[in-house]
N, C-alpha and C positions, 0 to 999 in steps of 0.2 A: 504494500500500500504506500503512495506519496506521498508526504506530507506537507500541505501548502506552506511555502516559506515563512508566512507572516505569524506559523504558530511556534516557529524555531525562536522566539523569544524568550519561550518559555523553559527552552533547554538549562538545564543546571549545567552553566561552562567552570563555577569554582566547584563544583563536585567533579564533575571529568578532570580538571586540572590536579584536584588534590591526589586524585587515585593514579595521575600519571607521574607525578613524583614520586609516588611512593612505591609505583610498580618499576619506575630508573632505578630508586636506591636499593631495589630489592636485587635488581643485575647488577650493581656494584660490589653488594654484598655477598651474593651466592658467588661472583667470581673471587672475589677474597677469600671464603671461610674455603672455595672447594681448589684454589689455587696450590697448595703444597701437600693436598693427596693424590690428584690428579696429575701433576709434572712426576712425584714420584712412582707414577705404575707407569709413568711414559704416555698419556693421554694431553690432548690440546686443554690447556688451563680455562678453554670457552667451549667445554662439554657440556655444563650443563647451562650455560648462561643461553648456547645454540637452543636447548630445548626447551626451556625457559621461554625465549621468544615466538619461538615456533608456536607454542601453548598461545602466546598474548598475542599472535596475527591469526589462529584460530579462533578466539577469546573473539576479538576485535566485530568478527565476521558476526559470530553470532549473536556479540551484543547489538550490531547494528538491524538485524534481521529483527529480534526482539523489541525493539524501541518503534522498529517502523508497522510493525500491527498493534493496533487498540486492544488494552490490556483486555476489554468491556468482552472482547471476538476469545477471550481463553477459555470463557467458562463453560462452552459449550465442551471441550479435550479437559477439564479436570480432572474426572475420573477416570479418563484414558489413561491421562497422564501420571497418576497417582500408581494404579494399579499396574503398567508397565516399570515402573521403578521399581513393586515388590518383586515381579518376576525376574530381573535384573539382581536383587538383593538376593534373591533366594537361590537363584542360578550359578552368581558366584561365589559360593559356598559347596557348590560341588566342580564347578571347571575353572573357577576364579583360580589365580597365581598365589601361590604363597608366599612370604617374606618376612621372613625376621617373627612367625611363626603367626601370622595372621592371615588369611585369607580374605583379604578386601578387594584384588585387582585384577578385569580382564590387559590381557594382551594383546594391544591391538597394532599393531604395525612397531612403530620405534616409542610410543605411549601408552603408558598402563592405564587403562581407566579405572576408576574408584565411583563404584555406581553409589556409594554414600553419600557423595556428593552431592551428584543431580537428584537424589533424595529429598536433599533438604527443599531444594522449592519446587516440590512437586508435593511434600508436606503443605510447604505455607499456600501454594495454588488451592488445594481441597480445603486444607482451612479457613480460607477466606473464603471460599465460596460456601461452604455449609453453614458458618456466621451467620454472612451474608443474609441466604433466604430463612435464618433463623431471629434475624434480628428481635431485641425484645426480650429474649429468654435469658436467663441468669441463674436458673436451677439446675438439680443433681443430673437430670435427665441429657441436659447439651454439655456441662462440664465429662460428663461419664462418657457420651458419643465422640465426644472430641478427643479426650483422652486415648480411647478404643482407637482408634484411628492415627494416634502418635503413636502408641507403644507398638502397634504390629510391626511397623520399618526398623523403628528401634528396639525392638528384641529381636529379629534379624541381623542387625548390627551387632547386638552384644554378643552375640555367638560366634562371629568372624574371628575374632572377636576386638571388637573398637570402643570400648567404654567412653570414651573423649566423646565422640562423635553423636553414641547414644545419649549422651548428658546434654547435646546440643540440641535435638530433637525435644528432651522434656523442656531444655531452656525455651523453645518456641513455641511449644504447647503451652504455657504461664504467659509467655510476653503477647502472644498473639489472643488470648483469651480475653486479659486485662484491658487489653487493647479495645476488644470487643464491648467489652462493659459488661463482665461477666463477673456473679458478685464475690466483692474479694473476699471475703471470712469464708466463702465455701469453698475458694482458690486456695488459702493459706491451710484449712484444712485437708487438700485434697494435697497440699505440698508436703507436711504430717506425715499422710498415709505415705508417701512416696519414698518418705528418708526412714519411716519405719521400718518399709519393704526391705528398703537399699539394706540398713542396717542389719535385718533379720539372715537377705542373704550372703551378709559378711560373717557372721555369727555362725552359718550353716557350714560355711566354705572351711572357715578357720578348723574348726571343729570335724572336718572331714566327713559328713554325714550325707552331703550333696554338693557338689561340684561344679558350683551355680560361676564363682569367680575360678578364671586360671591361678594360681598359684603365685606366679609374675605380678598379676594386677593387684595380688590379695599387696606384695609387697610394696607396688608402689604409693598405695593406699596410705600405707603402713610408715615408709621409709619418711617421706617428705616432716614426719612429728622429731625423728630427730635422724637425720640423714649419718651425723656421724659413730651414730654406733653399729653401722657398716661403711665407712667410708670407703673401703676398696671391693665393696660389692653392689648392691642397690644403694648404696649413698651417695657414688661415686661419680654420676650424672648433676644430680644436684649440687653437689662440693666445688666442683670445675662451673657450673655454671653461674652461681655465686663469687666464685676469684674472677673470673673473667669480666663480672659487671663490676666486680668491686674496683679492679685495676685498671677500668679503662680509666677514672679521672673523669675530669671537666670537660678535655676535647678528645681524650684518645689517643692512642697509640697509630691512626693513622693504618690505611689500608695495607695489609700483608700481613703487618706488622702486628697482631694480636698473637701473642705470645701462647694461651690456650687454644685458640685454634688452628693456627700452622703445624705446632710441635704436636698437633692431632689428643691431647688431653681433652677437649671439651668432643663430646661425640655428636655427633649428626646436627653437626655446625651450619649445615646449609638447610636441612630442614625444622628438625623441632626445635632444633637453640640458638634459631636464628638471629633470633633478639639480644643474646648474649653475646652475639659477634658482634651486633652493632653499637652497645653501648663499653665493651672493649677495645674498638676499635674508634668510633667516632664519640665516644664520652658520654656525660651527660647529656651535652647538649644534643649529639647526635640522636642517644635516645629518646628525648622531650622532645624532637623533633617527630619523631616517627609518632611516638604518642599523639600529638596536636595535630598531628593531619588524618590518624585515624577518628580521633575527636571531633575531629571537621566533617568530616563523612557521616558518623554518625549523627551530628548534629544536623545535616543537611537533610539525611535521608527522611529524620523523624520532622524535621520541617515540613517535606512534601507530603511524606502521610498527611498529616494535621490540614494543609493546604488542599488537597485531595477533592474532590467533584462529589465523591459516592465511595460508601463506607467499603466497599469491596477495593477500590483503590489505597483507601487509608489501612487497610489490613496486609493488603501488600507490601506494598512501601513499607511500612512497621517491620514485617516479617524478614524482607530482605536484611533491611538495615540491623537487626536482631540479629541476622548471623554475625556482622561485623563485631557486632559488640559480644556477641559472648565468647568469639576466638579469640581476640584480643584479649578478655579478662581470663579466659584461662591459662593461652599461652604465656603473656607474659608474667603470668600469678606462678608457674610453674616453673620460668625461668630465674624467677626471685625468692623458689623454694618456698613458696607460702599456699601451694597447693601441689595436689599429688602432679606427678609425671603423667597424660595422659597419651602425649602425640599430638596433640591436635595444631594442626597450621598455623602459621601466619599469614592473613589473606595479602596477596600482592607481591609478598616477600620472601616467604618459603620456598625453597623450588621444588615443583609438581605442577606438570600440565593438568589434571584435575583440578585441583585447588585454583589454580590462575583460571581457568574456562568455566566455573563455577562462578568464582566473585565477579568475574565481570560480566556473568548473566545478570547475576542479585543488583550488581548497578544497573545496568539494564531495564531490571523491571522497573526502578525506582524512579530512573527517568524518564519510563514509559507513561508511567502515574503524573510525575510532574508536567511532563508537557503538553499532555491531554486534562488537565486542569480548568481550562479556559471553558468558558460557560457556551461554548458552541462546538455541536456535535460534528465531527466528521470520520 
């Protein structure tokens, strides 16, 4: 569909611009932290910054595809859309790739896809749209349906097993409810039942009686309360992630030049502790920079909600913008050791072609919402 010039006013150009800065420094970063493991197996030091891009002119394509149909033209494919995702979920769990003892990724050419991913807003798509024609309701009955409806993807997830990912999913079932006007006391109690659960099946797991958590998770669960009474075991992620933000300083040690992730101590420096490179490498400031332009995105996205035409647009936009915000608080809560280890990304910045082609859909819908604001249909 074309979109008449005169409504391209309505384009959010300081949200495009902030997400392009922050998807530059995430190439400056991922060729730093993966520069001195890469040279040393004899590989080009722009191995993964090539895939990296590749991901963000794939990204690119299909954000613009997405901005240029009326979000209003999805809800007729929600449920296609929804229920193609579990088959996807449930699929690769028997032909998905393994790695590093999880099974979350098909192989597709020279890209692994991560169908958790495109999960997440094909979640917030059904969710806004059952809202939606529910509008009004704030009882047990649309709290319990909507729930039903998160937990199927994300108990799929936990069995991969991606615990991070499946935390992401309940984060959006809460933010995109609240969002609704759905009432909070039977939210906060419905959040209760939730950490009961969790709790109960920590309790089961520890106790060997069912083997609801891996073994792995029980400990990262576990290590992050006090990391160094394993320090050269499950501690030992958190330890080096913690020296490396504490040493970068004000401005940094300066690209290569982080001492924890060259000499290879901080691990999967280009993906989960990504953030740790950058505030050992470009300092504080470096890191209050990345923080404030994630902050600005945030703050834009939940702007367009709010701005929004029709409450199915304000649910979207919510929901998109909801994933930034809660990879952000866990990622970097993780890499400052004040929450467990999950895995979970840094949108922009991490390198994964999933991760990158995912976030810049969620912009996408958000600008879809924004620009279609205007009180004239087309």
């Amino acid at each position: 569909m074309k979109i008449p010039r005169r409504y391209w006013r309505n384009l959010d150009w300081p949200l495009i611009l902030a997400v392009a800065v922050l998807t530059a420094i995430g190439m400056v970063v991922i060729y730093s932290a993966s520069y001195s493991q890469l040279t040393a197996a004899g590989n080009s030091p722009f191995y993964y910054v090539r895939r990296q891009a590749l991901a963000l002119v794939l990204g690119i394509a299909i954000a613009v595809l997405i901005v240029s149909i009326d979000y209003r033209a999805w809800k007729r494919w929600t449920r296609l859309i929804y229920f193609l995702s579990l088959l996807l979920l449930g699929g690769v769990l028997t032909l998905g790739k393994t790695i590093f003892g999880s099974q979350r990724w098909f192989r597709v050419g020279p890209f692994n896809i991560q169908p958790s991913e495109l999960a997440k807003l094909a979640l917030i798509l059904l969710l806004a749209r059952f809202l939606e024609k529910r509008r009004g309701a704030k009882g047990w009955p649309l709290i319990g349906q909507a729930l039903l409806l998160t937990l199927v993807p994300a108990g799929l997830i936990l069995i991969q097993p991606d615990m991070g990912t499946a935390i992401i999913f309940v984060g959006l079932f809460f933010a995109i409810l609240y969002i609704a006007g759905a009432h909070p006391k039977k939210l906060a109690l419905t959040g209760l039942g939730l950490t009961a659960a969790s709790a109960g099946a920590i309790l089961v797991s520890i106790k060997g009686w069912i083997p609801i958590i891996k073994p792995y998770q029980l400990t990262r669960l576990l290590v992050f309360l006090n990391p160094y009474a394993d320090r050269d075991g499950a501690g030992w992620n958190i330890i080096q992630s913690m020296i490396a933000i504490g040493s970068g300083g004000f401005l940094g040690k300066g690209i290569l030049n982080g001492t924890q992730s060259s000499l290879h101590f901080l691990p999967a420096n280009h993906t989960d502790f990504v953030f740790s490179v950058i505030a050992e490498e470009f300092g504080f400031l470096g890191a209050m920079t990345v923080l404030t332009l994630f902050l600005f995105i945030i703050w834009r996205g939940f702007r367009i909600a709010y701005l929004a035409k029709d409450i199915y647009g304000t649910l979207l936009a919510a929901g998109a913008t909801s994933i930034f915000f809660f990879h952000l608080v866990i990622n970097v809560g993780m890499t400052l050791g004040i929450m467990p280890i999950t895995g979970l990304p840094l949108p922009f910045i991490t390198a994964g072609g999933s991760t990158m082609v995912t976030s810049l859909m969620a912009v996408a819908i958000i600008l879809n919402v924004g620009l279609r604001r205007s009180k004239i249909m087309f």
